[in-house]
C-alpha positions as CSV (number, residue, x, y, z in Angstrom):
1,X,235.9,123.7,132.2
2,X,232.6,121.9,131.4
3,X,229.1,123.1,131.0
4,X,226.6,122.2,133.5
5,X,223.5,121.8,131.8
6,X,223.4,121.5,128.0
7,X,223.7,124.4,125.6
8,X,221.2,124.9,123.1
9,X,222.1,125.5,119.7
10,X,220.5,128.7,119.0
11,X,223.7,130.2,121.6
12,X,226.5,128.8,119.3
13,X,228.4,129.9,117.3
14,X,229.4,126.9,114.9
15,X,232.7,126.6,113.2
16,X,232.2,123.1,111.3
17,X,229.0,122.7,109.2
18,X,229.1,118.7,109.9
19,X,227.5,119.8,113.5
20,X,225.0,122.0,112.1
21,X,222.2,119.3,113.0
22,X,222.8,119.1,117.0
23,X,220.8,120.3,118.8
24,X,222.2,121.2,121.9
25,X,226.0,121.1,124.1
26,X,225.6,117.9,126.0
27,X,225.8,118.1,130.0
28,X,229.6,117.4,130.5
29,X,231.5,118.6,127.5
30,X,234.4,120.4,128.1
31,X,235.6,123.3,126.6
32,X,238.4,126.0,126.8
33,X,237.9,129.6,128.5
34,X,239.4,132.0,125.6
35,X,238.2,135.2,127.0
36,X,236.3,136.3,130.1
37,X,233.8,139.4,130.2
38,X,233.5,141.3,133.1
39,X,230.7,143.9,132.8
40,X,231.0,144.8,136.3
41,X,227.9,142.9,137.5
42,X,228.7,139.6,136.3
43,X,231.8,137.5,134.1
44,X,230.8,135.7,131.1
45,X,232.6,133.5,129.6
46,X,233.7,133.1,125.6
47,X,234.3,129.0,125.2
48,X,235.7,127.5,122.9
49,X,234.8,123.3,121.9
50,X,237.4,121.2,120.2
51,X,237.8,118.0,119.4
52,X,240.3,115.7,120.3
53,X,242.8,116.9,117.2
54,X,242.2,120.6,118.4
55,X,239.8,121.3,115.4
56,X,237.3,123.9,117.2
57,X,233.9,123.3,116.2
58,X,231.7,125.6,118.1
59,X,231.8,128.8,120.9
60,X,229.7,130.6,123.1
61,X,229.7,132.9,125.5
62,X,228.2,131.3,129.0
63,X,227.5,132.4,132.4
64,X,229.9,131.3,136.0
65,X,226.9,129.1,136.8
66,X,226.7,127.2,133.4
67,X,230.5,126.2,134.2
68,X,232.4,124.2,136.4
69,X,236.2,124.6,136.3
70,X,238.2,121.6,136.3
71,X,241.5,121.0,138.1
72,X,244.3,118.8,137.2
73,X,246.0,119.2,140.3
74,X,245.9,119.6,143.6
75,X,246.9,123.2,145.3
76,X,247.7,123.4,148.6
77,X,247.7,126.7,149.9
């Protein structure tokens, strides 16, 4: 998945301290659904941010309309 508009700071939960001066998610950075909240009205999402050795360096937990779900392939049904 990747976030739709960026993600301020103050909803993260940051792993690695080296990030602890951003500011905010950026528009576009993708991220991996580790657990989905259903509270009956709405999902939310816990995500998890990696980089590209798999060292996660933040999380949060987002909204279905913060999100768009990527797809590697096509499905025909």
């Amino acid at each position: 998945m990747a976030i739709l508009k960026p993600i301020s700071k103050t909803r993260l939960t940051l792993v690695e301290p080296e990030y602890a001066s951003i500011s905010s998610l950026p528009t576009g950075l993708v991220g991996t659904i580790v657990e989905v909240y259903d509270t009956g009205k709405e999902c939310q999402y816990l995500v998890e941010f990696a980089d590209n050795q798999g060292a996660e360096y933040a999380m949060a937990v987002l909204k279905a309309n913060e999100i768009l779900v990527l797809l590697y392939e096509l499905a025909v049904v």
